[in-house]
C-alpha positions in Angstrom: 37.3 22.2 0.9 39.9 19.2 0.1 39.5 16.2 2.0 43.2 16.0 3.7 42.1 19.5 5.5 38.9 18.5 7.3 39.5 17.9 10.8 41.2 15.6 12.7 43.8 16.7 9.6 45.7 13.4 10.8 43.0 11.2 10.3 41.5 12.3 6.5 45.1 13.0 5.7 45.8 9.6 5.9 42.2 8.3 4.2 43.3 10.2 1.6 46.6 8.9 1.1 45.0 5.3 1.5 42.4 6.5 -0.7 44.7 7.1 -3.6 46.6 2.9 -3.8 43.8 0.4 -5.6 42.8 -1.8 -3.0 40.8 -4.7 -4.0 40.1 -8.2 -2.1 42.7 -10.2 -3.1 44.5 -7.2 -4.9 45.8 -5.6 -2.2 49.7 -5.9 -2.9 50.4 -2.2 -3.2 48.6 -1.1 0.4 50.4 -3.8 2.0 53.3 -2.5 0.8 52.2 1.3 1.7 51.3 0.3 5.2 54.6 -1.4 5.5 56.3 1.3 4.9 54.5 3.5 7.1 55.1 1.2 10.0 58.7 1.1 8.9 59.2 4.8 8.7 57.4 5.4 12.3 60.4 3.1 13.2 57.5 1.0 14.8 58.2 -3.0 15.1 56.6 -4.0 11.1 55.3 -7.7 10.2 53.4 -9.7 7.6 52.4 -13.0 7.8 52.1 -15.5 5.2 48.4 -14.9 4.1 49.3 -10.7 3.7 48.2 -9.5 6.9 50.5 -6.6 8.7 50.9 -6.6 12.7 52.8 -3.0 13.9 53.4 -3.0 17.3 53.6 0.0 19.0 55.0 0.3 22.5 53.6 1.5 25.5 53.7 5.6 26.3 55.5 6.5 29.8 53.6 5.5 32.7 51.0 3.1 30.9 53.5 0.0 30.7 50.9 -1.7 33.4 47.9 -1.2 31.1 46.6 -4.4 28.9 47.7 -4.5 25.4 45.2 -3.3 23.2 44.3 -4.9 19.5 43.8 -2.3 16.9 41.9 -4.2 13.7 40.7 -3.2 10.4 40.7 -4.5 7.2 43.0 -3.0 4.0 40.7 -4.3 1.2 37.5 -2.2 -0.2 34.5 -3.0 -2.3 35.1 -1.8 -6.2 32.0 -1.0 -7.5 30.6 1.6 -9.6 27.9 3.2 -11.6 27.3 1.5 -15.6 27.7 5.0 -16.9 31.1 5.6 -14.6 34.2 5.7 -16.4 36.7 4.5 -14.2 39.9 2.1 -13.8 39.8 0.3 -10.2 43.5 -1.1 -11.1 45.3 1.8 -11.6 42.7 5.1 -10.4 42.7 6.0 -6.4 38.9 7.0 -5.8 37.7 10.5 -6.5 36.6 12.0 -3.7 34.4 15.3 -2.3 32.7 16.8 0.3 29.1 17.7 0.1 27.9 19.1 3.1 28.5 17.2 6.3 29.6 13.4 3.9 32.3 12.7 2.2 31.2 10.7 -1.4 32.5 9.4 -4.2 32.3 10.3 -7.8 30.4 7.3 -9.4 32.2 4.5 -7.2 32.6 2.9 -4.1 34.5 5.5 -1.7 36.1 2.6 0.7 35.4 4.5 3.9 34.6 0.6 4.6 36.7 0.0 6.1 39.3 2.5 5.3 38.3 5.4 7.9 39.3 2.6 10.3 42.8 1.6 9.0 43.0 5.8 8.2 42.6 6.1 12.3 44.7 3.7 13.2 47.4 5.0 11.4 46.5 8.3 12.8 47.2 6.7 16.2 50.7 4.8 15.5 51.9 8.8 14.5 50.9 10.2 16.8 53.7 10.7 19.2 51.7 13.0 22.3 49.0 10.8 22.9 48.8 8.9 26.3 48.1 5.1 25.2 48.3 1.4 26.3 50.9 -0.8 24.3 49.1 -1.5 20.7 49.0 -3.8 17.9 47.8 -2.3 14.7 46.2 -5.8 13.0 45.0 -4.9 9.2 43.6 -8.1 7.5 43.2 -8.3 4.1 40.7 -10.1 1.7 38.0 -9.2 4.6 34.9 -8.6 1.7 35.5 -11.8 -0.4 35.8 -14.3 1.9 37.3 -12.9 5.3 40.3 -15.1 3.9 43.0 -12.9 5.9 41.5 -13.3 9.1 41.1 -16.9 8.2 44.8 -17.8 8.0 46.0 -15.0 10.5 49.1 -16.2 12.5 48.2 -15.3 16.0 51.5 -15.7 17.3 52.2 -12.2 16.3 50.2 -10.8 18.8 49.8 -11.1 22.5 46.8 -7.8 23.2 43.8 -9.0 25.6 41.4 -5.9 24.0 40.4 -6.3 20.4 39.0 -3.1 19.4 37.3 -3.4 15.8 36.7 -0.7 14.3 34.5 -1.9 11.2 31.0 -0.6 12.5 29.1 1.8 10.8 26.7 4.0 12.7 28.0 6.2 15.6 25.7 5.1 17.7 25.9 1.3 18.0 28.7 -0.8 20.0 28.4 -4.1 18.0 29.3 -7.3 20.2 28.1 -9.6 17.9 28.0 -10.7 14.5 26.6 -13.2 11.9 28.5 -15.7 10.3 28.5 -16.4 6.6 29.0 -19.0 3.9 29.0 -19.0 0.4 27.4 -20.6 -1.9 28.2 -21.1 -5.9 26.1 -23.3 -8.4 27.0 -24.2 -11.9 24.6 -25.8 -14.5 25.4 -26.5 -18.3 22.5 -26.5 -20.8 22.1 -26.9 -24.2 22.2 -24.3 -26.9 20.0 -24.8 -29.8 19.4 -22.9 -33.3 16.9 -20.2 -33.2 13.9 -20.8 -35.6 12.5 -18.2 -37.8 10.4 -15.4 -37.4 12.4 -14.1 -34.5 13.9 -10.7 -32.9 16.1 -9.9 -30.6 16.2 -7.7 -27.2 18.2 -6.7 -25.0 16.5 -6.1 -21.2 17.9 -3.8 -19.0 17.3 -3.3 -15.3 19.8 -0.5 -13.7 19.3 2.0 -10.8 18.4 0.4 -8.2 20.1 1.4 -4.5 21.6 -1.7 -3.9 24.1 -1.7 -0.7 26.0 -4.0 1.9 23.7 -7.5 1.9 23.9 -7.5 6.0 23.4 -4.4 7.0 20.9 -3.4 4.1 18.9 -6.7 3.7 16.2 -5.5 6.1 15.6 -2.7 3.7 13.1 -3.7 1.5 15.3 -3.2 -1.6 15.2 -4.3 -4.9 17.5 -7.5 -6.3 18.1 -6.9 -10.0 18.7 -11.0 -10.1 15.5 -11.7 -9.1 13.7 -8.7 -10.6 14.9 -10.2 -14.1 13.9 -13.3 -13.3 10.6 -12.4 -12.0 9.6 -10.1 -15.7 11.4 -13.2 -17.3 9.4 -15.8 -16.3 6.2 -13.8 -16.3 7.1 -13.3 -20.0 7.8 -16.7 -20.8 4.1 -17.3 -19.5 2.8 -15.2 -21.9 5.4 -15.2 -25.4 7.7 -17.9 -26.6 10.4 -16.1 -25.5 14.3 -17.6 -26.0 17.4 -16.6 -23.6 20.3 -16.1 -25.7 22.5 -14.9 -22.1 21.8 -12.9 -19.0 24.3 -11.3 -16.6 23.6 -9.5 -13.4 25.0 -8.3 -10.0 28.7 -8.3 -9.1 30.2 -8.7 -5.6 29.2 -11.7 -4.0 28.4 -9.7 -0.1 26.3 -6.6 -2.3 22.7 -6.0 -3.0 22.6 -7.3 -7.2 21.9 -3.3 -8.4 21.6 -3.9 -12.5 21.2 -7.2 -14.7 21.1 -7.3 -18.3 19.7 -10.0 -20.6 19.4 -11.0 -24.3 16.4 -12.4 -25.5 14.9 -13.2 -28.6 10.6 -12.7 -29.0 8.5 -13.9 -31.7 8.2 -10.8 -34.4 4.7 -11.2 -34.4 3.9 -10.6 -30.8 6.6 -7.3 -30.5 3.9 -4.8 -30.4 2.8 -7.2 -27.0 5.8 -7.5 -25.9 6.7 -3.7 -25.6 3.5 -3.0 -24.0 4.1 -5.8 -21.6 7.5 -4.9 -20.5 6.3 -1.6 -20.2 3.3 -2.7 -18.3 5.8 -4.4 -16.2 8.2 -1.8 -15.0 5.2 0.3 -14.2 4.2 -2.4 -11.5 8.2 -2.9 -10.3 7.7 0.8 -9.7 4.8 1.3 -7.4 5.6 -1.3 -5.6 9.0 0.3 -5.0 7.8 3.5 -5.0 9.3 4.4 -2.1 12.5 3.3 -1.9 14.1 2.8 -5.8 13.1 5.7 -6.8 16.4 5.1 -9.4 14.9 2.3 -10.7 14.9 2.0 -15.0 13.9 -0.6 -16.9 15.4 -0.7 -20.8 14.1 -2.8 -23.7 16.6 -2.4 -26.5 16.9 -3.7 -30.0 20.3 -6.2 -30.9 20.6 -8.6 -33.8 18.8 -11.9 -34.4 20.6 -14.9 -32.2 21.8 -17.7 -34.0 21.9 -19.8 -30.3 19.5 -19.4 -27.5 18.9 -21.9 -24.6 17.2 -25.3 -24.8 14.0 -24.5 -23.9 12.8 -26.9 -21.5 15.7 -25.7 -19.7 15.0 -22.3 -19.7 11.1 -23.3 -18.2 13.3 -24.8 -15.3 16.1 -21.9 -14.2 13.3 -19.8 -14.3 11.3 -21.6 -12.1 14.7 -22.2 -9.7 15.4 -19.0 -9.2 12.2 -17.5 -8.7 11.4 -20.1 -6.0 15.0 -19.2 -4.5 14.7 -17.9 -0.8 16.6 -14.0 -0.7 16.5 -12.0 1.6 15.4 -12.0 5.3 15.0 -15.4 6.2 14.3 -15.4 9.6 14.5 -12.4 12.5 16.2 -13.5 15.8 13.6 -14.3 18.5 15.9 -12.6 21.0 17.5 -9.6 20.2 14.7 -7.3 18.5 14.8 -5.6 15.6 18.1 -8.1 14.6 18.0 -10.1 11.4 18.8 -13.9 12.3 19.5 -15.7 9.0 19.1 -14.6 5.7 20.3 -15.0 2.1 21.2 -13.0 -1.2 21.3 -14.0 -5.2 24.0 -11.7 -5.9 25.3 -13.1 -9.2 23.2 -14.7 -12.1 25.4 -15.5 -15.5 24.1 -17.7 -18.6 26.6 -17.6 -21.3 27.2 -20.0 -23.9 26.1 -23.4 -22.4 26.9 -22.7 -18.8 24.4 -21.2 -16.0 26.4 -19.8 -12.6 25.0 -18.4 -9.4 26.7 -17.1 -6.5 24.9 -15.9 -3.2 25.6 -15.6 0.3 23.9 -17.0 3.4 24.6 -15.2 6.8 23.3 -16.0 10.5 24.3 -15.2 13.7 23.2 -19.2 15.0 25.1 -22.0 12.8 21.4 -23.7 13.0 19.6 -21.4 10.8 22.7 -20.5 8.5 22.6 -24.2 7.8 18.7 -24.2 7.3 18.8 -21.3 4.8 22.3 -22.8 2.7 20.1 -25.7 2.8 16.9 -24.0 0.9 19.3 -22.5 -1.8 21.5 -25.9 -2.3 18.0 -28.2 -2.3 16.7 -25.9 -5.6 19.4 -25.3 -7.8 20.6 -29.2 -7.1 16.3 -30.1 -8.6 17.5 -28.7 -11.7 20.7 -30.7 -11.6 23.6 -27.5 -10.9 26.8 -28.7 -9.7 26.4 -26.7 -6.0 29.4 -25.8 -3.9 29.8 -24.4 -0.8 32.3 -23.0 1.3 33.9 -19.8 2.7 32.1 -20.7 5.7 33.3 -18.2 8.8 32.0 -18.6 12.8 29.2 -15.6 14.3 30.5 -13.2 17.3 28.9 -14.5 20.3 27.7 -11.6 22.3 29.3 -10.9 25.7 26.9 -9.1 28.0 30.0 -9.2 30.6 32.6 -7.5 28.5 35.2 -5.3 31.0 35.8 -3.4 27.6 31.8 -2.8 26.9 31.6 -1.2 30.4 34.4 0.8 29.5 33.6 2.5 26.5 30.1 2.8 27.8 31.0 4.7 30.7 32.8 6.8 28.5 30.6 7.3 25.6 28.7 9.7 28.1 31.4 11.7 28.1 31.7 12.1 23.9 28.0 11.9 22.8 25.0 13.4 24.4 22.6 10.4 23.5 23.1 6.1 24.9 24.2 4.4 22.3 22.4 1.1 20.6 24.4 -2.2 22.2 23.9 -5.0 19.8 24.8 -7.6 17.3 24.9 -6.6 13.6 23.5 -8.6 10.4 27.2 -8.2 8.8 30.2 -10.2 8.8 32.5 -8.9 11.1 36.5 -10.3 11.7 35.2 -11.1 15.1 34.1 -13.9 15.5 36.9 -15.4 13.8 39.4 -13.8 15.3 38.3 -14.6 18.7 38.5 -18.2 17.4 41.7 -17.7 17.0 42.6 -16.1 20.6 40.4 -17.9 22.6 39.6 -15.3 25.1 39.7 -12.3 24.0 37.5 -9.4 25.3 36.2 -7.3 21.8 34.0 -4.7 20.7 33.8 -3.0 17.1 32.1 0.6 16.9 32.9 3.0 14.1 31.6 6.2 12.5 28.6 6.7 10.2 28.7 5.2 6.9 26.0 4.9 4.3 25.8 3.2 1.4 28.6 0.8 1.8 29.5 -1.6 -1.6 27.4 0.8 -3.7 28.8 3.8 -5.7 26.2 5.9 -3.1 28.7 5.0 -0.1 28.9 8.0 2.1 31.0 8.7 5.7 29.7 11.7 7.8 32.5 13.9 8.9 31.5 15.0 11.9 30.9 11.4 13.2 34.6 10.7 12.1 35.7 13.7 14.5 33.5 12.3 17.2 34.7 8.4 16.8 38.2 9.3 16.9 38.1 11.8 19.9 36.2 8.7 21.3 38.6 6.1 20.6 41.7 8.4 21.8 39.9 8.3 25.3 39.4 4.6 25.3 42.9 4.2 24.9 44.1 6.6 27.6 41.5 4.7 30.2 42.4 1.2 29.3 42.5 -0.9 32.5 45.6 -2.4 34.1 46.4 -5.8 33.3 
């Protein structure tokens, strides 16, 4: 079966479509343009502001003129990520998709159901000329995964809705009314290089496979970080051989799980019959203790020519050290709302190359307190080994509204779509929300969405019959929105 036929037809139709431009944060020049025109062609009242952002305002249908003006958001950009074996071209190839069983999936990449089923169903709504609806403003931000940089600089004078509906949630079953914020941290540190004495070889250690995944939402999940997995058989071996780093490189996207790192080395020749066993002794640990959830996980020790440069070595003694003692993950669970990560942090990107060390990672918390405390932890080590540490990118929470008109709404009407109560609750991730009601002031807003699994990982998965569900359900929240 082909995606555009799987029902509502409207709503893959257009995910396919979408699907097919490149869409990366801070790359997303072509679907601005595609969604511009599609506003344009609906005949449908078409903006961008400065930053890239499009506002299409659609008007009210006959008899709901009286109804409040309802805020449609999603964001245009997607994750690009995929597999090491993948061959594929994120600038110029639209994702290859397929259904297997009841998911849509990707072939070796990110599929950019986050959050493209959302902007997919909103463009579903702006066609769709027989449905009973509230006046609407279609909001798509752009740059939402790098740095929430379009919701940032959003020109609010474009809009005038009192209902924000997000739709950027990703179980069926939850109604999210909260968020964490986030801030960014980078750190740079230069080093020495220094000649490689004799009696050296070199390796090349390889750590793939692991599940990776969305560092909110999946942070609680035990997973494995490929930064800190190197660092951790790194270190262990520098207690035990002389090793030298000639350069390391691992992770990618600053808001995923770090899923592979690789790094050259070089070992004394006469301890490589040691070495082998140890590395192999190693994985075998990384393993069982994983056993249950990286069952992907690969650990490759490969030949490469004698260095000529490796790292000053009493600097290598010290990153080392750094990183290992580096906070990541969970760092503290909310004393309030159960089950709800509070603050936590991620080492998504470790780089030594040619004289220069570089870190990025990503601190989130749903109480500025605690984010502070944890960017606090990461800045306080890398500064002891003298990195240059910057931070930024920082972006408000979502304060939960137990009060919300809207949240009674859709609650009352979830009944009538799903036979079970949905989860009300804040999420771990990064939503638009918070900043976006910064921008507003008041401004009544819920996010909900369908099932997605997997999201920034090449395993990223949307159930179809959740998407059916979430859109009949979304339709009837717009027919009952109340009068203004």
């Amino acid at each position: 079966m082909e995606i555009k036929d799987l029902s509502p037809q409207i709503l893959w139709s257009n995910f396919a479509r979408l699907n097919a431009i490149p869409r990366a944060s801070k790359q997303e020049e072509q679907v601005v343009a595609f969604i511009m025109e599609y506003g344009k062609h609906l005949g449908l009242e078409t903006q961008r502001d400065a930053i890239g952002n499009v506002v299409i305002k659609k008007p009210a249908s006959p008899g709901m003129e009286g109804r409040q003006t309802v805020i449609l958001q999603s964001h245009l950009d997607m994750v690009h990520q995929k597999n090491g074996d993948t061959v594929f071209d994120f600038d110029t190839q639209g994702i290859e998709m397929y259904v297997d069983g009841d998911w849509v999936k990707a072939k070796g990449t990110t599929l950019g159901a986050d959050n493209g089923i959302g902007v997919a169903a909103i463009m579903s709504v702006l066609a769709d000329k027989e449905l009973v609806h509230p006046a609407i403003e279609a909001m798509f931000t752009v740059d939402e995964e790098t740095g929430m940089t379009g919701a940032m600089q959003l020109d609010p004078v474009n809009f005038s809705g009192t209902i924000l509906l997000n739709l950027d949630t990703e179980e069926e079953d939850e109604i999210t009314i909260g968020c964490a914020g986030g801030l960014d941290t980078n750190t740079k540190g230069n080093y020495t290089e220094v000649p490689l004495g004799d009696g050296f070889i070199g390796f090349e250690i390889r750590i793939r496979g692991l599940v990776g995944g969305h560092s909110g939402m999946d942070i609680h999940r035990g997973r494995g970080n490929a930064n800190k997995l190197m660092n951790r058989l790194l270190y262990n071996a520098h207690q035990l051989f002389d090793i030298q780093l000639v350069g390391l490189d691992g992770g990618s996207l600053r808001n995923a799980i770090p899923r592979e790192s690789r790094a050259q080395i070089a070992v004394p020749e006469k301890d490589k019959e040691k070495f082998i066993a140890f590395v192999e002794t190693f994985t075998g640990v990384l393993k069982e203790e994983y056993h249950a959830i990286e069952m992907g996980l690969q650990v490759d020790l490969l030949p490469i020519a004698v260095p000529s440069l490796v790292m000053d070595p009493e600097y290598l003694s010290r990153l080392l050290k750094a990183v290992y003692a580096m906070p990541n993950g969970v760092f503290r669970m909310s004393p309030d709302i159960s089950g709800l990560v509070e603050a936590s942090t991620n080492l998504a990107r470790v780089i030594v190359k040619e004289g220069v060390f570089i870190t990025q990672s990503l601190q989130r918390s749903s109480v500025q307190s605690t984010k502070a405390d944890v960017a606090a932890a990461v800045k306080a080590g890398f500064e002891n080994i003298g990195c240059e540490v910057v931070q930024g990118g920082d972006y408000p929470g979502w304060r939960p509204d137990a009060g919300s008109v809207i949240l009674q709404l859709i609650l009352d009407l979830y009944k009538d779509h799903f036979t079970h109560t949905p989860k009300v609750g804040a999420c771990h991730a990064g939503l638009e929300c918070g900043i976006l009601g910064a921008h507003f002031g008041k401004l009544d807003m819920i996010s909900f969405g369908p099932t997605i699994r997997g999201a920034h990982s090449p395993d990223e998965r949307v159930q179809i019959s959740s998407v059916e569900r979430f859109y009949n359900y979304l339709l009837h929240i717009l027919r009952e929105i109340p009068a203004k």
